[in-house]
C-alpha beads as a LAMMPS data file, in Angstrom:
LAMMPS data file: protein, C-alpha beads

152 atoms
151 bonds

1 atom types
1 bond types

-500.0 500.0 xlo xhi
-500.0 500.0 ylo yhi
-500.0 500.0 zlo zhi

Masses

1 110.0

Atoms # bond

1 1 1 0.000 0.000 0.000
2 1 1 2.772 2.306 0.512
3 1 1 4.224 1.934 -2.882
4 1 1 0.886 2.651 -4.027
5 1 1 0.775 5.860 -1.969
6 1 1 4.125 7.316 -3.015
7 1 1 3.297 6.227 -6.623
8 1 1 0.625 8.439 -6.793
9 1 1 2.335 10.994 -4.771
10 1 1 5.374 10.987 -7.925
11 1 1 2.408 11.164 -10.390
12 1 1 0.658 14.582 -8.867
13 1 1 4.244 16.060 -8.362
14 1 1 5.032 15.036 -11.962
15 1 1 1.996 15.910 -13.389
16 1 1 2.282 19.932 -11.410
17 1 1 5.681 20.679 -12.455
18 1 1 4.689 19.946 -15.791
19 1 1 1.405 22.016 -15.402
20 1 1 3.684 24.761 -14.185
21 1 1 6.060 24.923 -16.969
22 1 1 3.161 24.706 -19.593
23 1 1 1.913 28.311 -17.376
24 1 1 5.509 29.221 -17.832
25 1 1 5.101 29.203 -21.522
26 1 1 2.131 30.264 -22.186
27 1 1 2.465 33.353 -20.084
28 1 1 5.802 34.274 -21.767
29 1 1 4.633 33.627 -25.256
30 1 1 1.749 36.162 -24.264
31 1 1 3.840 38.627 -22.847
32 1 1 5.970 38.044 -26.216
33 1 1 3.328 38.702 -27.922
34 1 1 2.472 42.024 -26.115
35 1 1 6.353 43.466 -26.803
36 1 1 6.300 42.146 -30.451
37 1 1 2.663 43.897 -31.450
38 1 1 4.034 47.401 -29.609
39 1 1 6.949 47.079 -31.372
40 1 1 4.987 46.789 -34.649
41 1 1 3.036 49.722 -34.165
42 1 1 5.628 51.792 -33.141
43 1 1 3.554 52.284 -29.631
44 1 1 6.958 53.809 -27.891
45 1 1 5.096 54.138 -24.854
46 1 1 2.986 51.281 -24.568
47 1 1 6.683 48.853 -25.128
48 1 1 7.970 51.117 -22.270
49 1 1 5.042 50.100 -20.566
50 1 1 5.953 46.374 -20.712
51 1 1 9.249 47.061 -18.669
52 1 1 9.963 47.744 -14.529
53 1 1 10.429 51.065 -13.507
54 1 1 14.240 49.672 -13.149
55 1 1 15.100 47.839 -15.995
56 1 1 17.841 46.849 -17.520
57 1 1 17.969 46.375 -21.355
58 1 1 21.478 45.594 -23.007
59 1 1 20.915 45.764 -26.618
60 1 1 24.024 43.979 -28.383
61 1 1 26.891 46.768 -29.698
62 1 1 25.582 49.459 -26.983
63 1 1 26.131 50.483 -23.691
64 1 1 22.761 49.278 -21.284
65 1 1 19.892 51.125 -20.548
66 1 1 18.193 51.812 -17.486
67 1 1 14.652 52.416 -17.014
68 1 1 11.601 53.173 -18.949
69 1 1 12.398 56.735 -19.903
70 1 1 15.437 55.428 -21.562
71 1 1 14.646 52.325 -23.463
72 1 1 11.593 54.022 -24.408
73 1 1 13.798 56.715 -26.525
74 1 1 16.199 53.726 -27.607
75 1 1 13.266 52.149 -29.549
76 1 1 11.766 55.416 -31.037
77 1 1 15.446 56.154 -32.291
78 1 1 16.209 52.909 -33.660
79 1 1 12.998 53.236 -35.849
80 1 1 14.287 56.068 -37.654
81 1 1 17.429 54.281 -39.358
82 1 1 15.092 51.289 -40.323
83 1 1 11.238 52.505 -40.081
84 1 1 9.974 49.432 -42.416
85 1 1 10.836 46.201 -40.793
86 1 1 9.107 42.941 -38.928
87 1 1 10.519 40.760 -35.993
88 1 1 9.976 37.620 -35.250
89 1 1 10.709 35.527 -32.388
90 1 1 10.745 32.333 -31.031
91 1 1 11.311 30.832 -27.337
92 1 1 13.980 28.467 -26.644
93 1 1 13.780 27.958 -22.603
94 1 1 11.615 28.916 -20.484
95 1 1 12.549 28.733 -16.848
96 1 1 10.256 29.516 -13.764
97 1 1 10.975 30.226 -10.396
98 1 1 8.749 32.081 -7.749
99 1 1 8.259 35.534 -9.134
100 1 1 10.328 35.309 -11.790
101 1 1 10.565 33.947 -15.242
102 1 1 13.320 33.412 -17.652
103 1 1 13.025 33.274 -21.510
104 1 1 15.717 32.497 -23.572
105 1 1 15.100 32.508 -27.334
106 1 1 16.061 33.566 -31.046
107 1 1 14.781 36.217 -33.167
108 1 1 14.707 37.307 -36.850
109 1 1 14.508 40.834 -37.514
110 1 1 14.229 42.142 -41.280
111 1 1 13.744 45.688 -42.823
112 1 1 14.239 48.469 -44.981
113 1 1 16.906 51.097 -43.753
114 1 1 16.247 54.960 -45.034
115 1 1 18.625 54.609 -48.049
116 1 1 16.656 52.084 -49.457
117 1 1 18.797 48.969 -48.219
118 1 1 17.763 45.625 -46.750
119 1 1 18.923 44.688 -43.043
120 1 1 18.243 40.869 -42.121
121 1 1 19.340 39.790 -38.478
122 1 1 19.208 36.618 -36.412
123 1 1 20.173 36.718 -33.103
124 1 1 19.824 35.043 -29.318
125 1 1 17.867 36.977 -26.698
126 1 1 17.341 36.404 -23.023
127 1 1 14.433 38.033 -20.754
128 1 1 14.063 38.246 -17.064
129 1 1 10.634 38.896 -16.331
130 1 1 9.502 39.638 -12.617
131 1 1 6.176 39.726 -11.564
132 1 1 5.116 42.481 -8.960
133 1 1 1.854 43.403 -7.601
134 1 1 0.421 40.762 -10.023
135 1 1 1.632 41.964 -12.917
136 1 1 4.681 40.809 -15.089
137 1 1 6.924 43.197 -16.492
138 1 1 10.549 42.981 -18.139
139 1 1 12.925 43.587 -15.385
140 1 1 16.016 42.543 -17.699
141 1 1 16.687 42.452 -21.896
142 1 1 19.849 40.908 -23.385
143 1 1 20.837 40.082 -26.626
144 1 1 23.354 39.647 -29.377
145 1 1 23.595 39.395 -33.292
146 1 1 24.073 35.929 -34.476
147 1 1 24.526 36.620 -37.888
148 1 1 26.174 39.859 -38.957
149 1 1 23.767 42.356 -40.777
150 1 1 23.440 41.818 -44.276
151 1 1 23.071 44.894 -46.752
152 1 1 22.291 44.025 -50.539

Bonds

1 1 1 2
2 1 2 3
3 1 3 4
4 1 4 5
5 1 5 6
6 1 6 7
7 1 7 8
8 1 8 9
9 1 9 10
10 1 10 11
11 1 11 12
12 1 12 13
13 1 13 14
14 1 14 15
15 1 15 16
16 1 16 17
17 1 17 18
18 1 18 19
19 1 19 20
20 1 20 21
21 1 21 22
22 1 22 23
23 1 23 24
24 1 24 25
25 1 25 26
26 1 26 27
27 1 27 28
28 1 28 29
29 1 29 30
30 1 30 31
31 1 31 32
32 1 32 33
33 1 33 34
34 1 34 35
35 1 35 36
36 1 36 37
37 1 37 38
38 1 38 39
39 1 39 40
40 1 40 41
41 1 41 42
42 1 42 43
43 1 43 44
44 1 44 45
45 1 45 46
46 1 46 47
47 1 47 48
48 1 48 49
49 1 49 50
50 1 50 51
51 1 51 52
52 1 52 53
53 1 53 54
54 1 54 55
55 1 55 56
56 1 56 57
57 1 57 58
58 1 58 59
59 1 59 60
60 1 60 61
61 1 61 62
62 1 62 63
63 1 63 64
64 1 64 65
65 1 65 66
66 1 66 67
67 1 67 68
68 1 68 69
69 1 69 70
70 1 70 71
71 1 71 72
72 1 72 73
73 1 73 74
74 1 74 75
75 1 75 76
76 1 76 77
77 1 77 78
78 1 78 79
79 1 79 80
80 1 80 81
81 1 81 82
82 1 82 83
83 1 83 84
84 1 84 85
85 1 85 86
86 1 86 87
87 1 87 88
88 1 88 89
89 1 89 90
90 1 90 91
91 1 91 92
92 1 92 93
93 1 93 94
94 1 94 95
95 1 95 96
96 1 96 97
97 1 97 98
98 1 98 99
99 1 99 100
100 1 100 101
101 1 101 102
102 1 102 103
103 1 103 104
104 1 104 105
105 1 105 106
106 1 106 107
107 1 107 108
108 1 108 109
109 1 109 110
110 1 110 111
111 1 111 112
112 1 112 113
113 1 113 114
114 1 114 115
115 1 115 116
116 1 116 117
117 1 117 118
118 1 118 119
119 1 119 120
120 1 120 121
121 1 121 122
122 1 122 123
123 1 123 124
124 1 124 125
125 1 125 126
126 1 126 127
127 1 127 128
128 1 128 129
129 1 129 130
130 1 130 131
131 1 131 132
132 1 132 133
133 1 133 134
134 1 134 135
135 1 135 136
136 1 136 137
137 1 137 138
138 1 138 139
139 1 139 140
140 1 140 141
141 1 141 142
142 1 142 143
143 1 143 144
144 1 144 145
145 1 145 146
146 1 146 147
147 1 147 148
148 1 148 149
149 1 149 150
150 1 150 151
151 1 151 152
């Protein structure tokens, strides 16, 4: 009987950790989604809104940013060297502990600078989300350039 017990006791763990990480998931591929359609509209202040008061973005080439002020200007500036583009991205590893989340992913990024040229990049990311007050918000940005930029 007590093999039976602890059987079942393995099962329920098993079967909530998994639970958890499939929560894991879907909340980062929603809060994904949130950054990715702000981005798209250009809705500066909305993306700003999807970061801490505090947080840290380290955008690959650049010295870091800190807070919402600031990686709120670092977006509307980078839109005026390539103002046609799309992004795309896709999650690798999710992690999940207490209040905080970790996604770890590549994206795709493709667009047409001012002069007229194309700009393809692939790259790695990795997000720190932390949730506060019931509400998840990007407490930490980093990522690189995989492949260099390619002009034609």
């Amino acid at each position: 009987m007590s093999r039976f017990l602890a059987g079942c006791f393995v099962i329920i763990v098993l079967s909530t950790m998994v639970h958890g990480a499939d929560d894991a998931k879907f909340t980062v591929a929603k809060l994904n989604e949130a950054w990715l359609s702000a981005y798209k509209a250009a809705d500066f202040d909305g993306l700003a809104a999807l970061y801490a008061d505090d947080a840290v973005v380290m955008p690959s080439g650049r010295e870091p940013l800190q807070g919402r002020k600031a990686i709120r200007n670092f977006f509307a500036e980078d839109f005026k060297y390539v103002p046609e583009h799309t992004m795309t991205s896709k999650s690798i590893r999710v992690e999940a502990s207490g209040s905080l989340l970790v996604d770890s992913g590549e994206y795709r990024y493709d667009g047409i600078n001012t002069e007229g040229k194309p700009v393809h990049i692939t790259g790695n990311y990795t997000t720190v989300f932390k949730k506060t007050d019931g509400h998840w918000d990007t407490a930490i940005e980093i990522w690189n350039v995989r492949t260099p930029e390619e002009s034609r």
